[in-house]
C-alpha positions in Angstrom: -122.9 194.2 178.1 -120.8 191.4 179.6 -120.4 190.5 183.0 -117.5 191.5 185.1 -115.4 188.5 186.0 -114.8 188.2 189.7 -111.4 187.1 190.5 -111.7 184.1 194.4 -108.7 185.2 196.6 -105.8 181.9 196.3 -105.7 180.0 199.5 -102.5 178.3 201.4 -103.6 174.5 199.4 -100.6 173.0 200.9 -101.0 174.3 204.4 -103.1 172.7 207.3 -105.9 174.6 208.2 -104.1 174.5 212.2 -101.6 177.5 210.6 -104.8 179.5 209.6 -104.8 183.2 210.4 -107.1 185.9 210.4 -107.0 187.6 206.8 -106.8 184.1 205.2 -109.1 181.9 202.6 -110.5 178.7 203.1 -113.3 176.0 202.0 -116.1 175.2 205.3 -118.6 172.6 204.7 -121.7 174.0 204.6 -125.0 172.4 206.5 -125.5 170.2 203.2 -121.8 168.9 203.3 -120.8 171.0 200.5 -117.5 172.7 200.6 -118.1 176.6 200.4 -115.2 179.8 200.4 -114.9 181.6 203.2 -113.0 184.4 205.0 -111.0 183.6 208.3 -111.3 186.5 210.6 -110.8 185.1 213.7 -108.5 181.8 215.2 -109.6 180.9 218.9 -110.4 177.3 221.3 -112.6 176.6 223.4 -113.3 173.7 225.1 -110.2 171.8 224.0 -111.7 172.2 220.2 -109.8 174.7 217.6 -112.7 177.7 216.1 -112.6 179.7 213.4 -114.8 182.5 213.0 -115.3 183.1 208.8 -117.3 185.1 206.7 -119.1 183.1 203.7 -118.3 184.8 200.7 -122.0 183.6 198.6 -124.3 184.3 201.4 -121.8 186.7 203.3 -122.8 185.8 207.2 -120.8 185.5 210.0 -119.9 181.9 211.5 -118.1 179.9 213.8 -116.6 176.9 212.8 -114.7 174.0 213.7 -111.3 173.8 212.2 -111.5 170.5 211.5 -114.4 170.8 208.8 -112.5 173.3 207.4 -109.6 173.0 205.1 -107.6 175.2 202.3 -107.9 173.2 199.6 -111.4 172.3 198.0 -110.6 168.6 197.3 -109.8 167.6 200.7 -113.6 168.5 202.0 -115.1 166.8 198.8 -117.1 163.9 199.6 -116.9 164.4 203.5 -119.6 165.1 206.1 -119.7 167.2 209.0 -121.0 164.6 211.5 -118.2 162.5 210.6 -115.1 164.8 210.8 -116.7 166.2 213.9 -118.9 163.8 216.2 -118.3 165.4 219.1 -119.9 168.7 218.0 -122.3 167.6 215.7 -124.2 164.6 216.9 
Protein backbone atom coordinates (compact mmCIF):
# COMPACT_ATOMS: atom_id res chain seq x y z
CA UNK A 1 0.00 0.00 0.00
CA UNK A 2 1.50 3.43 -0.67
CA UNK A 3 2.13 6.02 1.61
CA UNK A 4 -0.03 9.04 2.02
CA UNK A 5 1.68 12.12 0.82
CA UNK A 6 1.70 14.91 3.43
CA UNK A 7 1.19 18.24 1.94
CA UNK A 8 3.98 21.35 4.44
CA UNK A 9 1.71 24.45 4.91
CA UNK A 10 3.30 27.49 2.28
CA UNK A 11 4.96 30.20 4.28
CA UNK A 12 5.09 34.26 3.62
CA UNK A 13 8.98 33.62 1.55
CA UNK A 14 8.92 37.22 0.82
CA UNK A 15 7.97 38.58 4.21
CA UNK A 16 10.33 39.36 7.19
CA UNK A 17 9.90 37.11 9.93
CA UNK A 18 9.16 40.91 12.21
CA UNK A 19 5.40 40.65 10.32
CA UNK A 20 5.03 37.00 11.83
CA UNK A 21 1.75 36.20 13.42
CA UNK A 22 0.34 33.56 15.36
CA UNK A 23 -1.19 30.89 12.81
CA UNK A 24 1.86 31.28 10.51
CA UNK A 25 4.81 28.88 9.12
CA UNK A 26 8.26 29.32 9.34
CA UNK A 27 11.93 27.65 9.22
CA UNK A 28 13.89 27.88 13.14
CA UNK A 29 17.41 26.68 13.30
CA UNK A 30 17.49 23.92 15.30
CA UNK A 31 20.42 23.23 18.15
CA UNK A 32 22.59 21.66 15.15
CA UNK A 33 22.15 24.94 12.93
CA UNK A 34 19.77 23.16 10.73
CA UNK A 35 16.77 24.95 9.45
CA UNK A 36 13.56 22.99 10.68
CA UNK A 37 9.46 23.95 10.00
CA UNK A 38 7.70 25.20 12.56
CA UNK A 39 4.32 26.64 13.69
CA UNK A 40 4.16 30.37 15.10
CA UNK A 41 1.73 30.46 17.94
CA UNK A 42 2.67 33.17 19.78
CA UNK A 43 4.67 36.84 18.88
CA UNK A 44 5.97 38.58 22.19
CA UNK A 45 9.50 40.77 23.55
CA UNK A 46 11.19 40.63 26.24
CA UNK A 47 14.02 42.16 27.20
CA UNK A 48 14.35 44.49 24.16
CA UNK A 49 14.68 40.99 21.97
CA UNK A 50 11.64 39.88 19.57
CA UNK A 51 10.16 35.85 20.76
CA UNK A 52 8.32 33.57 19.01
CA UNK A 53 6.88 30.73 20.62
CA UNK A 54 6.56 27.66 17.67
CA UNK A 55 5.63 24.27 17.60
CA UNK A 56 8.21 21.88 15.60
CA UNK A 57 6.39 20.15 13.25
CA UNK A 58 9.08 16.68 13.16
CA UNK A 59 9.49 16.39 16.84
CA UNK A 60 6.19 18.45 17.71
CA UNK A 61 7.51 20.37 21.07
CA UNK A 62 6.91 23.60 22.25
CA UNK A 63 9.68 26.42 22.02
CA UNK A 64 10.67 29.88 22.32
CA UNK A 65 12.63 31.39 19.91
CA UNK A 66 14.45 34.33 18.85
CA UNK A 67 13.07 35.96 15.79
CA UNK A 68 16.08 36.56 14.48
CA UNK A 69 17.10 32.81 13.93
CA UNK A 70 14.01 32.36 12.46
CA UNK A 71 13.01 33.27 8.93
CA UNK A 72 10.09 32.22 6.26
CA UNK A 73 12.05 31.14 3.75
CA UNK A 74 14.46 27.97 4.05
CA UNK A 75 17.37 29.52 2.05
CA UNK A 76 17.94 32.42 4.09
CA UNK A 77 18.84 30.14 7.42
CA UNK A 78 21.02 27.75 5.21
CA UNK A 79 24.52 27.91 6.12
CA UNK A 80 23.96 30.19 9.29
CA UNK A 81 24.52 29.53 12.97
CA UNK A 82 22.71 30.37 15.92
CA UNK A 83 25.64 31.86 17.90
CA UNK A 84 26.25 34.10 15.19
CA UNK A 85 22.79 35.58 14.27
CA UNK A 86 22.24 35.82 17.98
CA UNK A 87 25.40 36.51 20.40
CA UNK A 88 23.70 38.03 22.81
CA UNK A 89 21.50 35.08 23.69
CA UNK A 90 23.52 32.29 22.82
CA UNK A 91 27.06 32.81 23.97
Amino acid sequence: MARKRIQKPETRKEDSIEDAEPGDYCYYLSAGNRPVFAEITEVREENGIKLLQLICQVDFKFMNLPAIICAFDEKLLKGKKRRDLCPEVYK
